[in-house]
NUPAPA-317829 format. One record per residue (C-alpha): residue in one letter; x, y, z; chain. Coordinates in Angstrom, 3 decimals, decimal comma. Example, Ala and Ser with C-alpha at 12.3 -4.5 7.8 and 13.67 -1.06 7.14 Angstrom:
2
{code->A&east->12,300&north->-4,500&up->7,800&unit->A};
{code->S&east->13,670&north->-1,060&up->7,140&unit->A};
REM end
This chain:
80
{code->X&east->15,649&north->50,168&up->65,763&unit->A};
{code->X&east->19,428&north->48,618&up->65,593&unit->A};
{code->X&east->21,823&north->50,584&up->67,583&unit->A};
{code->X&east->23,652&north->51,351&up->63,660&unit->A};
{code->X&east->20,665&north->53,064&up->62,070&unit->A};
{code->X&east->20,234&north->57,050&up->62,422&unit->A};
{code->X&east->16,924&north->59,040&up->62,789&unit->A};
{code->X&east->16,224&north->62,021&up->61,255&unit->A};
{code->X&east->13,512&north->64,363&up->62,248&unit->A};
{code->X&east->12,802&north->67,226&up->60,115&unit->A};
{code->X&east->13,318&north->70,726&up->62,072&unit->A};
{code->X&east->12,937&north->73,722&up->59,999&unit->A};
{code->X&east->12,175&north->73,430&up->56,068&unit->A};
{code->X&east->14,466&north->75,243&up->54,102&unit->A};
{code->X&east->12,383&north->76,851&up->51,067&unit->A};
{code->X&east->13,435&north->75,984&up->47,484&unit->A};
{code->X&east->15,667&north->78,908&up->46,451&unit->A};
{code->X&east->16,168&north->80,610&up->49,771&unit->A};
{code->X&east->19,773&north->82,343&up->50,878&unit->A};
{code->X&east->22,217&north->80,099&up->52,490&unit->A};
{code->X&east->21,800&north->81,452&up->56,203&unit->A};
{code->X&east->25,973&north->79,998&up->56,631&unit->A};
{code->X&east->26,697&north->81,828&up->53,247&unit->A};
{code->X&east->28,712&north->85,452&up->53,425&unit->A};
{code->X&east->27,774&north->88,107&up->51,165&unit->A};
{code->X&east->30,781&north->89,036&up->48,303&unit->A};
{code->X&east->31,474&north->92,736&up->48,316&unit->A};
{code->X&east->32,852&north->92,589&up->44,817&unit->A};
{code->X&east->29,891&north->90,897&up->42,866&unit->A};
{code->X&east->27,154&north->91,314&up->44,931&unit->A};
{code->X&east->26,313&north->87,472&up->45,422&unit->A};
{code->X&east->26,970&north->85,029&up->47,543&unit->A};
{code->X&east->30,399&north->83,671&up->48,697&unit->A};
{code->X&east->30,857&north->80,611&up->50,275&unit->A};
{code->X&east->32,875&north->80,524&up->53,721&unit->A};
{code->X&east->35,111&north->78,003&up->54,590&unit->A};
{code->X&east->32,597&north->76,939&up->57,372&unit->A};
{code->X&east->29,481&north->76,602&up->55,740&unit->A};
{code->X&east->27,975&north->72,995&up->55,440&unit->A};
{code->X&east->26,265&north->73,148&up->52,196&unit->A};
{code->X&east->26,415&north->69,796&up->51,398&unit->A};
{code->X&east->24,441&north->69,011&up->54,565&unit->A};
{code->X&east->22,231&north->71,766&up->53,968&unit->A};
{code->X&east->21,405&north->70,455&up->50,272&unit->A};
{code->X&east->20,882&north->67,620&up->51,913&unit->A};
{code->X&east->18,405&north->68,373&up->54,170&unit->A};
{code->X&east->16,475&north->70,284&up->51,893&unit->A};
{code->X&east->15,868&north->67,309&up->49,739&unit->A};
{code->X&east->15,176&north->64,705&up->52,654&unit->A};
{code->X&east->12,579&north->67,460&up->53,750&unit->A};
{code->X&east->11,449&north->67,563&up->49,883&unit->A};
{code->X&east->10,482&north->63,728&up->50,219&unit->A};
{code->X&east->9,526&north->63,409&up->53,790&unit->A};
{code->X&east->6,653&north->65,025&up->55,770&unit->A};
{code->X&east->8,089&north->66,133&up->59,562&unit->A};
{code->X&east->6,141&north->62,812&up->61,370&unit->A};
{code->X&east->7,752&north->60,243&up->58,831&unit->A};
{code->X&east->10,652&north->58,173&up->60,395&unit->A};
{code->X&east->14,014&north->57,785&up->57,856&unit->A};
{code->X&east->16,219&north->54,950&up->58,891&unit->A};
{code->X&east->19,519&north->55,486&up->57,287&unit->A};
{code->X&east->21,966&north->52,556&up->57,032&unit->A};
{code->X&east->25,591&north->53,463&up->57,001&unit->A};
{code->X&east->27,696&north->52,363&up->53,898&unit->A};
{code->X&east->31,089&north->51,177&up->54,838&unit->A};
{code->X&east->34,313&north->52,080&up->52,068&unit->A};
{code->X&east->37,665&north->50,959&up->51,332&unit->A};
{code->X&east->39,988&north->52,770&up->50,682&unit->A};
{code->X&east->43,815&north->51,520&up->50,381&unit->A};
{code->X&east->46,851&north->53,962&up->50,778&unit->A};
{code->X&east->50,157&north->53,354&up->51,225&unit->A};
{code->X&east->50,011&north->49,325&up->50,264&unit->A};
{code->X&east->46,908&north->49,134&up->53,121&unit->A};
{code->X&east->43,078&north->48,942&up->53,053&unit->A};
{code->X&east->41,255&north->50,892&up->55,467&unit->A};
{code->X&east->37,561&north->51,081&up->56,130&unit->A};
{code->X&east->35,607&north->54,184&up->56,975&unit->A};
{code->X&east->31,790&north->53,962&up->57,419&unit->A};
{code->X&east->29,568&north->57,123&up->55,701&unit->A};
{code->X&east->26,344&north->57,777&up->56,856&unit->A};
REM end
């Protein structure tokens, strides 16, 4: 494995359609708000990766590298 690529192992599965544990409860409408420190895109994300992958598989992730040019200059940032 390169020193670039990231493994993932599978903790806990979230169930399809379970609460957000990070989510607060809204007073008002009964439902869920979200708060400003809850991760949801990284907990949607896990919940799919766990959807395609058993806990034993190994995911190699390779990270993407953008562009993005402010000001009259380019600057990278690499997304994994």
């Amino acid at each position: 494995m390169d020193s670039t690529s990231t493994q993932i192992r599978r903790q806990t599965p979230i169930p399809m359609g379970a609460p957000n544990p990070a989510a607060a409860v809204d007073d008002e409408t009964g439902g869920e708000a979200m708060s400003e420190s809850a991760a949801t895109p990284i907990t949607e994300g896990v919940r799919f990766l766990n959807t395609l992958f058993s806990g034993v598989d190994t995911c190699l992730i390779r990270p993407i590298e953008t562009w993005n040019e402010s000001n009259g200059k380019k600057s990278s940032r690499v997304d994994y």
